[in-house]
C-alpha positions as CSV (number, residue, x, y, z in Angstrom):
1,X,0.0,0.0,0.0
2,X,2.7,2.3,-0.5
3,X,0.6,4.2,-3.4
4,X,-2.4,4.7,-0.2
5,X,-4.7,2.0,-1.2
6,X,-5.3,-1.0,0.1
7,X,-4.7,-4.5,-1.2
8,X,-8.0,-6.3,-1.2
9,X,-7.2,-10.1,-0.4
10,X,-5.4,-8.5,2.8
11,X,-8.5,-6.6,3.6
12,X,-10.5,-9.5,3.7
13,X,-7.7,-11.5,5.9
14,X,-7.8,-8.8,8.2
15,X,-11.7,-8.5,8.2
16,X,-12.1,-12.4,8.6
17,X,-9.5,-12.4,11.3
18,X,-11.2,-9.4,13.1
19,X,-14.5,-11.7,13.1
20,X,-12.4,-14.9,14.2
21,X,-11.2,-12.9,17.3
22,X,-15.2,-12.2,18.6
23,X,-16.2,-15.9,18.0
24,X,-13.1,-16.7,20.2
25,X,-14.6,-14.1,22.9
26,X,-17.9,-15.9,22.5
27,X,-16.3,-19.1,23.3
28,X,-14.8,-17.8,26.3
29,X,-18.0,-16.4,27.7
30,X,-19.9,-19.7,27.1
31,X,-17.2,-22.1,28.5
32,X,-16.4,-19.9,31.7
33,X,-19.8,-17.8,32.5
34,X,-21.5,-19.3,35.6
35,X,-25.3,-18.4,34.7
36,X,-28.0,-20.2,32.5
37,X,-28.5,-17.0,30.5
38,X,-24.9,-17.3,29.3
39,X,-23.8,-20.5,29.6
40,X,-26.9,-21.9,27.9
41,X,-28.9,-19.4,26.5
42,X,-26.0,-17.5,24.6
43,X,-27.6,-14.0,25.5
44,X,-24.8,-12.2,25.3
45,X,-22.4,-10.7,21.9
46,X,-18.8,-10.0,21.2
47,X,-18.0,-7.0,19.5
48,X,-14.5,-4.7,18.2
49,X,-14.7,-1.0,17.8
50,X,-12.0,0.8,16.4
51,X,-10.1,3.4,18.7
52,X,-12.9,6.3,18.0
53,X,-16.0,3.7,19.0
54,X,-17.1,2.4,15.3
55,X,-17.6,-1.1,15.5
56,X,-15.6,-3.0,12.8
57,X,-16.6,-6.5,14.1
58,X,-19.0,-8.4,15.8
59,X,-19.6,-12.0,16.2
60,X,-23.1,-14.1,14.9
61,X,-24.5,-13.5,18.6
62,X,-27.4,-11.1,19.6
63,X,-27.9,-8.4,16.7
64,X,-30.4,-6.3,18.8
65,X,-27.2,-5.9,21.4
66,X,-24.1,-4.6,18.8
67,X,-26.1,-2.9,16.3
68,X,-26.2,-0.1,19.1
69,X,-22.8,-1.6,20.6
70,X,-21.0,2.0,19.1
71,X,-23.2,4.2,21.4
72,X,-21.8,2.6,24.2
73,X,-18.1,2.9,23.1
74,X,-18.5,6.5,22.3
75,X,-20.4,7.5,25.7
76,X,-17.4,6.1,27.3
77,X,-14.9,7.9,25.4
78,X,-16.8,11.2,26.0
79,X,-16.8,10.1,29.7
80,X,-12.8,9.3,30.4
81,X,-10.9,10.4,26.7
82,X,-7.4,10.5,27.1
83,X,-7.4,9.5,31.0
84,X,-8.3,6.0,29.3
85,X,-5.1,3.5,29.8
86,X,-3.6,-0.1,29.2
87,X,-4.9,-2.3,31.5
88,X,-7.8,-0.6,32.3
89,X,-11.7,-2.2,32.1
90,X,-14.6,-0.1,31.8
91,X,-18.7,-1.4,32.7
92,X,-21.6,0.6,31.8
93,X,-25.2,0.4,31.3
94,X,-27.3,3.0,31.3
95,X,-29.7,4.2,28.0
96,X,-29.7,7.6,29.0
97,X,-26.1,8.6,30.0
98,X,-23.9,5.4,28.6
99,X,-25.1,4.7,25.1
100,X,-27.1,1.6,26.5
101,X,-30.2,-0.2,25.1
102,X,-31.7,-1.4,28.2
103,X,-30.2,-1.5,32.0
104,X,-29.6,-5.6,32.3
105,X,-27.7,-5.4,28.8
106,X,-24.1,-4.5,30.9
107,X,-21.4,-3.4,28.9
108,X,-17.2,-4.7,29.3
109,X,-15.2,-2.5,26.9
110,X,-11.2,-3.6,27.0
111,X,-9.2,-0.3,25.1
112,X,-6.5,-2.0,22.8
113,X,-3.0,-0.5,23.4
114,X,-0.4,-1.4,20.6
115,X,3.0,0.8,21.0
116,X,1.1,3.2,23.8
117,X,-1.4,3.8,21.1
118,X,-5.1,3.1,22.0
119,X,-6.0,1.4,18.9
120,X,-9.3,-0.7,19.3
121,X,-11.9,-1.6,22.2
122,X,-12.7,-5.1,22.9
123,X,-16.8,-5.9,24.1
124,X,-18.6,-7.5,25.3
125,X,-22.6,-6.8,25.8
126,X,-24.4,-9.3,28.6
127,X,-28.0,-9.3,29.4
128,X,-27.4,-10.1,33.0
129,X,-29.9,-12.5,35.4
130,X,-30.8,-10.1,37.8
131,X,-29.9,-6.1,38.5
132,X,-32.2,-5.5,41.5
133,X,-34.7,-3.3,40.7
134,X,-38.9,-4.5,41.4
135,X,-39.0,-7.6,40.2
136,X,-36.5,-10.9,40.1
137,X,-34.9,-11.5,37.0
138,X,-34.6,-7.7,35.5
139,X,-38.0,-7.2,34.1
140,X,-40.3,-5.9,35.9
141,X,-43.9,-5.3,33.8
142,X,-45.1,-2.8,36.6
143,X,-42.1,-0.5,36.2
144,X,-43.5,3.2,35.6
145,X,-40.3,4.9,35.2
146,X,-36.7,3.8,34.9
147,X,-35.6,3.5,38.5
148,X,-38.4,0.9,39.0
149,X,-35.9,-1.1,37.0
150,X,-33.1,-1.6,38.8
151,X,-29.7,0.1,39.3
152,X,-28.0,2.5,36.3
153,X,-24.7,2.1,35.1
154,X,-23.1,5.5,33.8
155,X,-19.7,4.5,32.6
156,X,-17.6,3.3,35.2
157,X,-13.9,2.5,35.6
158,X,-14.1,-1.4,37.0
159,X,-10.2,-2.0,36.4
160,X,-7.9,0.3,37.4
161,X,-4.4,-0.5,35.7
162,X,-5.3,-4.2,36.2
163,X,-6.7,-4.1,39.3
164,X,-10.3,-4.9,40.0
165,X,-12.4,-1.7,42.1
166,X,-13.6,-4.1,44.9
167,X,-15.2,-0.8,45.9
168,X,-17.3,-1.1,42.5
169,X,-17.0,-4.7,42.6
170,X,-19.2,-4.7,46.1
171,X,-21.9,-2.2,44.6
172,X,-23.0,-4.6,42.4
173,X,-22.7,-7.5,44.3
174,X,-25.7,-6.1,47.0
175,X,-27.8,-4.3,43.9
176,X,-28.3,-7.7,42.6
177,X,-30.6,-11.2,43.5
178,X,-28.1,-13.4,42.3
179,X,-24.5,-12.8,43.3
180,X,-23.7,-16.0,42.8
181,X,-23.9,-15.8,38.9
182,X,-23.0,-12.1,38.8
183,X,-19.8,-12.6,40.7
184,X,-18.4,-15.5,38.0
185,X,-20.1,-13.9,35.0
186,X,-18.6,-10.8,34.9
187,X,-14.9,-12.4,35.5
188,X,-16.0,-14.3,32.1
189,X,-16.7,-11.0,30.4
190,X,-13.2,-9.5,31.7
191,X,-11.9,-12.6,30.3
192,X,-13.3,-12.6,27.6
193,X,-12.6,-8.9,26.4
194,X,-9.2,-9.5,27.4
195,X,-8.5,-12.4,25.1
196,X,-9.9,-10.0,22.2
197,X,-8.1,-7.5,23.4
198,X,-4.4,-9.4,23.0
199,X,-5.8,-10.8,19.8
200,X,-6.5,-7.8,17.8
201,X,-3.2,-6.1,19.8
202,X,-1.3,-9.6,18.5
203,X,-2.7,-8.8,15.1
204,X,-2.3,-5.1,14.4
205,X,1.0,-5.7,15.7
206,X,1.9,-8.0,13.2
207,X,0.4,-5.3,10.0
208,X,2.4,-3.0,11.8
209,X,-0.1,-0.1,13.8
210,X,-0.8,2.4,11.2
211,X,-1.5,-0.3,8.2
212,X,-3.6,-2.2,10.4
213,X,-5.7,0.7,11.7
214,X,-6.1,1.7,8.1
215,X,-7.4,-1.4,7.2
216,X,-9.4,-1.3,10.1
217,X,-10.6,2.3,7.9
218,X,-10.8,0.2,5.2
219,X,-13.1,-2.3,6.7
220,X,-15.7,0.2,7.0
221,X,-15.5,2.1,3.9
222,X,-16.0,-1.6,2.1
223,X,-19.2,-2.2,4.2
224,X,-20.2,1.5,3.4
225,X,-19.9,1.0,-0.9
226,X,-21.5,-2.5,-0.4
227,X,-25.4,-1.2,1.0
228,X,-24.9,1.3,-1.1
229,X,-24.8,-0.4,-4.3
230,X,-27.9,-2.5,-3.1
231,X,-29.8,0.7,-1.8
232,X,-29.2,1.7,-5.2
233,X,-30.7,-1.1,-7.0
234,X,-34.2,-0.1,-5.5
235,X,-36.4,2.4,-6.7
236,X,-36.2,6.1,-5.8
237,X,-39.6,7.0,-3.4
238,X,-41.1,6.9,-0.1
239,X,-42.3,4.0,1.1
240,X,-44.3,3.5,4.6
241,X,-44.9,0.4,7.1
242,X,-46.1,0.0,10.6
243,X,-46.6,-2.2,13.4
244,X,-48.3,-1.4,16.6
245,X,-49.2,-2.4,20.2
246,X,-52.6,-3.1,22.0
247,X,-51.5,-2.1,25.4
248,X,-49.0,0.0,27.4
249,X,-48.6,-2.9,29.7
250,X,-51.2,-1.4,32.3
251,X,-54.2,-0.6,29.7
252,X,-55.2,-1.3,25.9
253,X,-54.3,1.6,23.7
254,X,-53.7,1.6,20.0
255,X,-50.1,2.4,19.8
256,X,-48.6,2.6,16.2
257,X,-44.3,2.3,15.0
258,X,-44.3,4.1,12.3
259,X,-41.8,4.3,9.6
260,X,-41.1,6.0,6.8
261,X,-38.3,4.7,4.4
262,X,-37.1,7.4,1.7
263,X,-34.7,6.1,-0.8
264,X,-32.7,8.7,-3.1
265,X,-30.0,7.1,-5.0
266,X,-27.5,5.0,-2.8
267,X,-29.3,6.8,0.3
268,X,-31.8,6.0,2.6
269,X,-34.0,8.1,5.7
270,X,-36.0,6.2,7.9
271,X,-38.7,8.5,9.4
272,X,-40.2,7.2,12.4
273,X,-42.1,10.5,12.7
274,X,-46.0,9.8,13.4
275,X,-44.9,6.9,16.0
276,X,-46.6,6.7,19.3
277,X,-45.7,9.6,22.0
278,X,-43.4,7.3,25.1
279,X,-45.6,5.5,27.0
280,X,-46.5,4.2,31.2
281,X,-44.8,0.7,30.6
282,X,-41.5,-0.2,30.1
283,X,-41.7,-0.6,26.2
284,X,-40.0,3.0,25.4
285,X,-36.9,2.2,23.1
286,X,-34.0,3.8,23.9
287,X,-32.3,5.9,20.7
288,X,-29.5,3.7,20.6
289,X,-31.8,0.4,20.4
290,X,-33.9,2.0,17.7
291,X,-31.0,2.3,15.4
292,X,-29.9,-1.4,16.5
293,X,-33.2,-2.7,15.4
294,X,-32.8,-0.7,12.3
295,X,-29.8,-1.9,11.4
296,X,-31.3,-5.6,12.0
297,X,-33.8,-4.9,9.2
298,X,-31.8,-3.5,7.3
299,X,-29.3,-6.3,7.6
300,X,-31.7,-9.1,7.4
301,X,-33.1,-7.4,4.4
302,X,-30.6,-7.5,2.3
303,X,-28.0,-9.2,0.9
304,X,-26.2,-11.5,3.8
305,X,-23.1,-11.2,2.1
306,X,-22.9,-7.3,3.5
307,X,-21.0,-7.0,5.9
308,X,-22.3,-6.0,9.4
309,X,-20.4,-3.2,10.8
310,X,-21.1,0.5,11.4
311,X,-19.5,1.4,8.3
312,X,-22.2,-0.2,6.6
313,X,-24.7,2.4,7.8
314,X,-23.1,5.4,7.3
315,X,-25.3,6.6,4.5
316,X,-28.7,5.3,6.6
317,X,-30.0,8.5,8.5
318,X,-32.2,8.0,10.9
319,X,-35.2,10.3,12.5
320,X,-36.6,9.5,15.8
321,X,-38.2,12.5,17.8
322,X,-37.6,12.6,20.9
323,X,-40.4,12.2,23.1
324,X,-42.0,9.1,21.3
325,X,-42.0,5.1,22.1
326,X,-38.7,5.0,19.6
327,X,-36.5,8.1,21.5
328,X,-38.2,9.0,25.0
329,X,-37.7,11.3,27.1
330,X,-36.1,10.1,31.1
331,X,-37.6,9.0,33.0
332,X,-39.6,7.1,30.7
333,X,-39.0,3.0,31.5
334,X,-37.8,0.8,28.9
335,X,-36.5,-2.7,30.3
336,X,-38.7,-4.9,27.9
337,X,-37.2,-2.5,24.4
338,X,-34.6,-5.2,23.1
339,X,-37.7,-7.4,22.2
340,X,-40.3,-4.6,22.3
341,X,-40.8,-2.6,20.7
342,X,-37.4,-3.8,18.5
343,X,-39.6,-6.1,17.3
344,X,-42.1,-3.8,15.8
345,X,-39.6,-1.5,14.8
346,X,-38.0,-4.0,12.5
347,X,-41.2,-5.2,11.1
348,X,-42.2,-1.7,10.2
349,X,-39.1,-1.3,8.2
350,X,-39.5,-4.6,6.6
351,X,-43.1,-3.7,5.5
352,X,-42.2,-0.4,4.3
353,X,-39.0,-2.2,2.6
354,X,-41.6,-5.0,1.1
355,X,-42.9,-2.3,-0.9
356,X,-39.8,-0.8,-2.9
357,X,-38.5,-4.7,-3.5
358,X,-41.5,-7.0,-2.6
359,X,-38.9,-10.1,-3.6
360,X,-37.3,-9.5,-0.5
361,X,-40.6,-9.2,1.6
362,X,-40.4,-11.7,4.8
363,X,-43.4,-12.4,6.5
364,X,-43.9,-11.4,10.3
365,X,-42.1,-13.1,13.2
366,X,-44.6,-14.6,16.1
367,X,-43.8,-12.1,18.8
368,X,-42.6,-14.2,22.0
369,X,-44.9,-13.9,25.1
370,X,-43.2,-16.3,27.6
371,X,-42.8,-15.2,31.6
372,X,-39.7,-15.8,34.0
373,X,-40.3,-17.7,37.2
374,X,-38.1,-16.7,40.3
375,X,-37.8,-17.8,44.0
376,X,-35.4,-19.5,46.4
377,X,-33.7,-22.6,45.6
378,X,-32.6,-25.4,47.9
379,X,-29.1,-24.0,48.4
380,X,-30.7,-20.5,49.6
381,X,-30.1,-18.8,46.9
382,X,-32.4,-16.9,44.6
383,X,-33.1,-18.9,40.9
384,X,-34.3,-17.0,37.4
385,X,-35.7,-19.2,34.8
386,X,-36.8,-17.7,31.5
387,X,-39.3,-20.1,29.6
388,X,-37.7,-19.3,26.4
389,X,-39.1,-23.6,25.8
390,X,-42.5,-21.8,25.0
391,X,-41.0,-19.6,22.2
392,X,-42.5,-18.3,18.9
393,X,-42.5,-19.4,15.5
394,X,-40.6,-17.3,12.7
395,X,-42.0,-15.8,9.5
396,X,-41.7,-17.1,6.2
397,X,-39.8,-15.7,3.0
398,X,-39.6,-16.4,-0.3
399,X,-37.7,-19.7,-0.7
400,X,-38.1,-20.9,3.0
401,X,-40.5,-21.7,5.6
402,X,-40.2,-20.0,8.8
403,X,-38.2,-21.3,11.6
404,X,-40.0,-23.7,13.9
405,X,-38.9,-21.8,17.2
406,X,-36.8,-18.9,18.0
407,X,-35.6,-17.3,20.8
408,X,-37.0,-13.8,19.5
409,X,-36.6,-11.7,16.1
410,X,-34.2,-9.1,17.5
411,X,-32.2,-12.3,18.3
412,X,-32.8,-13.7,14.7
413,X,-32.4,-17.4,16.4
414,X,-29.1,-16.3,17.9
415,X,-30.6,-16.9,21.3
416,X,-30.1,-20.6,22.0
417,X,-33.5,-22.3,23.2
418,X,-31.4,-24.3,26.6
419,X,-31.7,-28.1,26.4
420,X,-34.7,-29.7,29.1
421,X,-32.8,-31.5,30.9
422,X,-30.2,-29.3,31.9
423,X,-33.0,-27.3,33.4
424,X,-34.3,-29.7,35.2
425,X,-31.2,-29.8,37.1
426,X,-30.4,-26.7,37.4
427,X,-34.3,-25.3,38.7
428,X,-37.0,-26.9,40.7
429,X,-39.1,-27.9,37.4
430,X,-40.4,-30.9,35.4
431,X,-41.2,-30.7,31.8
432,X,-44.4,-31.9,30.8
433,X,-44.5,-31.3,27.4
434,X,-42.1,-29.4,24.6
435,X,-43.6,-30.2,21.3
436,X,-44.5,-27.9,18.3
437,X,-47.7,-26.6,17.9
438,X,-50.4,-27.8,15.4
439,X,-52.3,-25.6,13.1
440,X,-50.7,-22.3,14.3
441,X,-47.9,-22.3,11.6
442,X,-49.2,-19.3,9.1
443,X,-50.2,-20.9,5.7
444,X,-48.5,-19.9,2.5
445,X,-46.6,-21.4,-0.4
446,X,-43.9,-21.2,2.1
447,X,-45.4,-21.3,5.7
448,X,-44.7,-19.8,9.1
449,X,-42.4,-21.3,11.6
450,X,-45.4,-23.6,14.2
451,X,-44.3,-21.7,17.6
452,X,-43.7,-24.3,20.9
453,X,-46.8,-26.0,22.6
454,X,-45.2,-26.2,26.0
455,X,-46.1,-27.4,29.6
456,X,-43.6,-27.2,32.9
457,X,-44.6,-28.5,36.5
458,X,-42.7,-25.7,38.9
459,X,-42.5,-27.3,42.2
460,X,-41.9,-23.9,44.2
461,X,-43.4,-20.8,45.3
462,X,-42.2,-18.4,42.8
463,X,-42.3,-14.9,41.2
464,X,-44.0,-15.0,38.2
465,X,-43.0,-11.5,35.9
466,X,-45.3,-12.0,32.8
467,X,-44.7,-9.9,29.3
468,X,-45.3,-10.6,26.0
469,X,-47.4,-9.8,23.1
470,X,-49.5,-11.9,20.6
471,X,-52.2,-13.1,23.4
472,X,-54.6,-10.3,22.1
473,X,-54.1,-10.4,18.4
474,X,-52.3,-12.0,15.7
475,X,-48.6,-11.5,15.5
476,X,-46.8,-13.0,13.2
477,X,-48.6,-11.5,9.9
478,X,-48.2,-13.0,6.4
479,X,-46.7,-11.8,3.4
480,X,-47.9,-12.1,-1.1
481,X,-51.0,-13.9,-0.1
482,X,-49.7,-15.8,3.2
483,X,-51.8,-16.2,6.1
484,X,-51.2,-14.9,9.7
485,X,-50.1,-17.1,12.5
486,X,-52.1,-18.1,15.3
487,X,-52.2,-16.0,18.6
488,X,-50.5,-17.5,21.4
489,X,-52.4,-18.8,24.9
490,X,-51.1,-19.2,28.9
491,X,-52.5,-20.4,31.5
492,X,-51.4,-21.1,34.9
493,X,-52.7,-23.5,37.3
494,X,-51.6,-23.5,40.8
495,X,-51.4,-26.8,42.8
496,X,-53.6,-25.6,45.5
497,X,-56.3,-24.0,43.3
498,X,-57.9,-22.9,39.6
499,X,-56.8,-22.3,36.3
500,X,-56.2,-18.6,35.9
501,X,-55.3,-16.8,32.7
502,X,-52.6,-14.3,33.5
503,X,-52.2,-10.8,32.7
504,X,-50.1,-9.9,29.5
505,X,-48.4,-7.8,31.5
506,X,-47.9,-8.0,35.3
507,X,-46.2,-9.5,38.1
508,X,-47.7,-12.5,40.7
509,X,-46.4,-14.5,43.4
510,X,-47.9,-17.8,43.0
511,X,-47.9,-21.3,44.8
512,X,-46.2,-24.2,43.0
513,X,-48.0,-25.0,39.6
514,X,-48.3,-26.0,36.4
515,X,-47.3,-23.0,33.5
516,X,-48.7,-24.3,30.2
517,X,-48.1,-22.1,27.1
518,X,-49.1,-22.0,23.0
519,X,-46.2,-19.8,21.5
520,X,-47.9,-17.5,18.4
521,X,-47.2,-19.0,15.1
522,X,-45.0,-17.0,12.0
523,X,-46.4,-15.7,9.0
524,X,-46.5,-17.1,6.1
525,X,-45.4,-15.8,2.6
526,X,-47.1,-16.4,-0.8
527,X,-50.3,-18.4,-2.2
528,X,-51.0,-21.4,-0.3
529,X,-51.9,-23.4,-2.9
530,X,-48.8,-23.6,-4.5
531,X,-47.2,-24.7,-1.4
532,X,-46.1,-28.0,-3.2
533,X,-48.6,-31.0,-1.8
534,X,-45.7,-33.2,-0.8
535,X,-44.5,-30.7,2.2
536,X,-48.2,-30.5,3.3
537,X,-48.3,-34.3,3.8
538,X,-44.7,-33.8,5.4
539,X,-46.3,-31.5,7.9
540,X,-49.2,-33.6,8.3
541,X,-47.0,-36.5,9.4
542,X,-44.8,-34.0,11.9
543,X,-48.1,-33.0,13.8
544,X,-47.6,-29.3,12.0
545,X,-50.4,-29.1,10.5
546,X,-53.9,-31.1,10.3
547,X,-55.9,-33.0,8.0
548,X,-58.4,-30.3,8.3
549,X,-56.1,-27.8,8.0
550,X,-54.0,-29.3,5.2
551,X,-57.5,-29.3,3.0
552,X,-59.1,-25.5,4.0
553,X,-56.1,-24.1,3.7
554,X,-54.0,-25.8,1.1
555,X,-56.5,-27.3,-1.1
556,X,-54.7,-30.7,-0.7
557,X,-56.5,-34.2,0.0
558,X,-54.6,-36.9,1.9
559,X,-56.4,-40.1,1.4
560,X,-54.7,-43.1,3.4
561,X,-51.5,-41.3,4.7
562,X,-51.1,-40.2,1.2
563,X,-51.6,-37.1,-1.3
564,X,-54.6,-37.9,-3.8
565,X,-53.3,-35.7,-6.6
566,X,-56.3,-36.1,-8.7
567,X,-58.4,-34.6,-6.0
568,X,-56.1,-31.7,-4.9
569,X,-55.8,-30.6,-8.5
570,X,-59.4,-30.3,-9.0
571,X,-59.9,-28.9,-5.3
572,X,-57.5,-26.5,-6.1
573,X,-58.7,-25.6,-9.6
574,X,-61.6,-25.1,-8.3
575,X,-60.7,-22.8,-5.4
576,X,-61.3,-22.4,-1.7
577,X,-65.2,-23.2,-2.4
């Protein structure tokens, strides 16, 4: 590169190895974090920023967490700037003040010294099991304003010069439930971010500082040419999509996300003027989790081949006036905004995208509904299960049916769904079912993902904290002709008395009892009847979808465990009738 420009096989090396290094990180976390969440789950996400706070990697983890990862970088820049030193390790959390999305999504950032030059930051973003607050397990549905919500992390200096603050250290220990995970799980993250940290300081070492921070340039000024050549191949125009809530988690309200996408040449303005004013409940998205869950549509909209760094956004401007559900105002609560409203923020951009290149269009995601149970264990210390077992079914898009389960769109089934057993040891539960659900999959040519049918004997007294949507109306909507999936169902039945159906929002303290859930269903995209008969009778056979089901809505005839094609062809030439 002695001309200035940059030789493109080494670019990719260095992007690829960048990418290796958060996996690595990943790996770390899962193998050494002491909580479910982490060590099971997966709800955490590596990320690199380069040394102004623009992320240049991330690893496959949670997209709702490092779309936004930059905000939190920068806020602690603008916090400590040139006081910032090897060896030291920096925690934050809060949406207001740190660049965060939501207060249990804790922040590690590692700086990257190479030669006394701060070069890079290495990150890690956690959703941890408990931050105190009013409710176990760091939701709580009856929060009216942030401090309801447990304790807020401005950015915070947690190792000084390789010493751990055991005066900070000791904060969080008594602001949280669980110390017990807490204490081990944030030694992973330091771990963690330091192994990324000697990585990428290993590696820019070995480029030599100023090539490899110019490749690190470079990185970013690829992504940035790549969306713009595909924003480029879509029509110039406006083009609108919403999405909207029933409820502000107290009361039922109409409460539209609305956005306007405006594409001009290789740029694009999303307008989310119009949307719903901040609300009670604690579905308020913070500014930097409404750009994250842009960038998530964004990404899954287009090609997968773009890379997925902030460089890729540069020439995406975003509007969201302050004051409304997508940019409140403090001290508006907003715990629940990394699934809602993320989740209707992306589907509004992907309806108002459907429109400029309906090719692309992807049917809507079931939107998951499940509660978390805590309460006191037999060692004496306090337990938080999420039912992520009873999760939602994924839309469909052209090419492929929805996934059966996910562990939430703004994770894109990056969340893992944890494996029964393990739970069974780990909490005072018995599974009584985990199946998918029948006839709740949306129909289509390619159909929605079924959702979990799912049943758990808990065998304590516990906190439940219910929240979720797509109990009240359909969720996961179709696409070209699909259907909707089904709406979702829970019921609770405690040992020592009735059935009761529990609020969408709300928390209960309950005797030992039976949780039984039906997850909503995923859109489905296109006609169904040209859904090809064959992978009707295939979800016939896997309990997916009924006889019944698999005539109304596909027009195809099973006659002794097979497809009578005569029949279907007439039934379908001759339509629904």
């Amino acid at each position: 590169m002695s001309d200035g420009t940059l030789d493109a096989v080494t670019l990719a090396l260095v992007q690829n190895r960048l990418d290796h290094i958060t996996k690595q990180m990943g790996w770390v976390m899962t193998r050494t974090a002491r909580s479910p969440i982490f060590n099971h789950a997966h709800d955490f996400s590596c990320y690199l920023t380069d040394r102004t706070g623009t992320i240049v990697a991330q690893a496959d983890g949670i997209p709702i967490h490092t779309g936004g990862g930059g905000f939190a970088a920068r806020a602690l820049i603008a916090a400590f700037g040139d006081t910032i030193v090897e060896e030291d390790a920096y925690l934050l959390s809060d949406p207001y003040v740190a660049g965060g999305n939501h207060l249990p999504d804790w922040v590690i950032l590692r700086p990257v010294f190479c030669d006394g030059t701060l070069t890079a930051f290495s990150c890690i973003r956690a959703h941890q099991s408990d931050i105190g607050g009013g409710a176990a397990g760091t939701y709580n549905p009856e929060a009216e304003e942030i401090f309801h919500e447990g304790i807020r992390l401005p950015p915070l200096k947690l190792v000084d010069r390789g010493e751990i603050r055991e005066d900070v250290w000791k904060l969080l220990m008594i602001n949280c439930r669980t110390p017990h995970y807490l204490d081990g799980d944030l030694r992973a993250m330091l771990g963690a971010t330091r192994i990324g940290a000697e990585q990428v300081a290993e590696h820019l070492t070995e480029l030599g500082v100023a090539q490899g921070l110019a490749y690190m340039d470079g990185i970013l000024d690829h992504a940035d040419k790549r969306l713009r050549v595909a924003i480029a191949d879509l029509p110039d125009g406006t083009y609108k999509g919403e999405d909207r809530f029933d409820n502000d988690c107290f009361e039922p309200m109409d409460i539209p996300i609305k956005a306007a996408v405006t594409v001009k040449g290789d740029a694009m303005t999303i307008d989310f003027t119009g949307s719903h004013e901040q609300i009670r409940g604690f579905k308020n998205s913070s500014f930097a989790n409404t750009y994250s869950s842009v960038y998530m549509a964004l990404s899954a909209f287009f090609d997968p081949a773009i890379p997925r760094n902030e460089g890729t956004y540069r020439n995406v401007e975003i509007v969201a006036p302050e004051g409304t559900i997508v940019n409140p105002r403090p001290p508006a609560p907003m715990t629940m905004n990394t699934v809602f409203p993320a989740c209707e923020i992306i589907h509004a951009v992907w309806r108002a995208l459907s429109k400029a290149d309906p090719d692309r269009s992807c049917a809507g995601w079931g939107k998951n509904a499940f509660p978390i149970t805590s309460g006191l264990g037999e060692d004496g210390n306090t337990f938080v299960m999420y039912h992520w077992f009873g999760s939602s079914g994924g839309g469909a898009v052209d090419g492929r049916d929805g996934f059966p389960q996910q562990g939430g769109l703004n994770s894109l089934c990056g969340l893992r769904i944890p494996n029964a057993e393990s739970f069974e040891q780990l909490f005072p539960i018995r599974f009584v079912r985990q199946e998918l659900r029948r006839d709740a999959a949306g129909a289509g040519k390619f159909r929605g993902g079924a959702g979990g049918d799912y049943a758990v004997d808990i065998f304590a007294p516990v906190q439940y904290a219910f929240r979720g949507e797509g109990y009240s109306m359909p969720t996961g909507f179709g696409m070209d002709g699909g259907g909707d999936g089904a709406m979702g169902s829970m019921k609770v039945t405690p040992e020592d008395g009735d059935a009761m159906i529990p609020p969408t929002y709300g928390v209960r303290h309950i005797a030992p009892s039976r949780l039984e859930m039906l997850a909503p269903g995923g859109g489905g995209w296109g006609d169904p009847y040209e859904r090809d008969p064959a992978l009707v009778l295939g979800d016939v056979k896997d309990g997916i979808v009924s006889p019944e089901k698999a005539l109304a809505e596909y027009g195809v005839v099973l006659k002794d465990g097979a497809v009578d094609l005569a029949a279907t062809e007439q039934r379908r030439t001759n339509g629904r009738t």
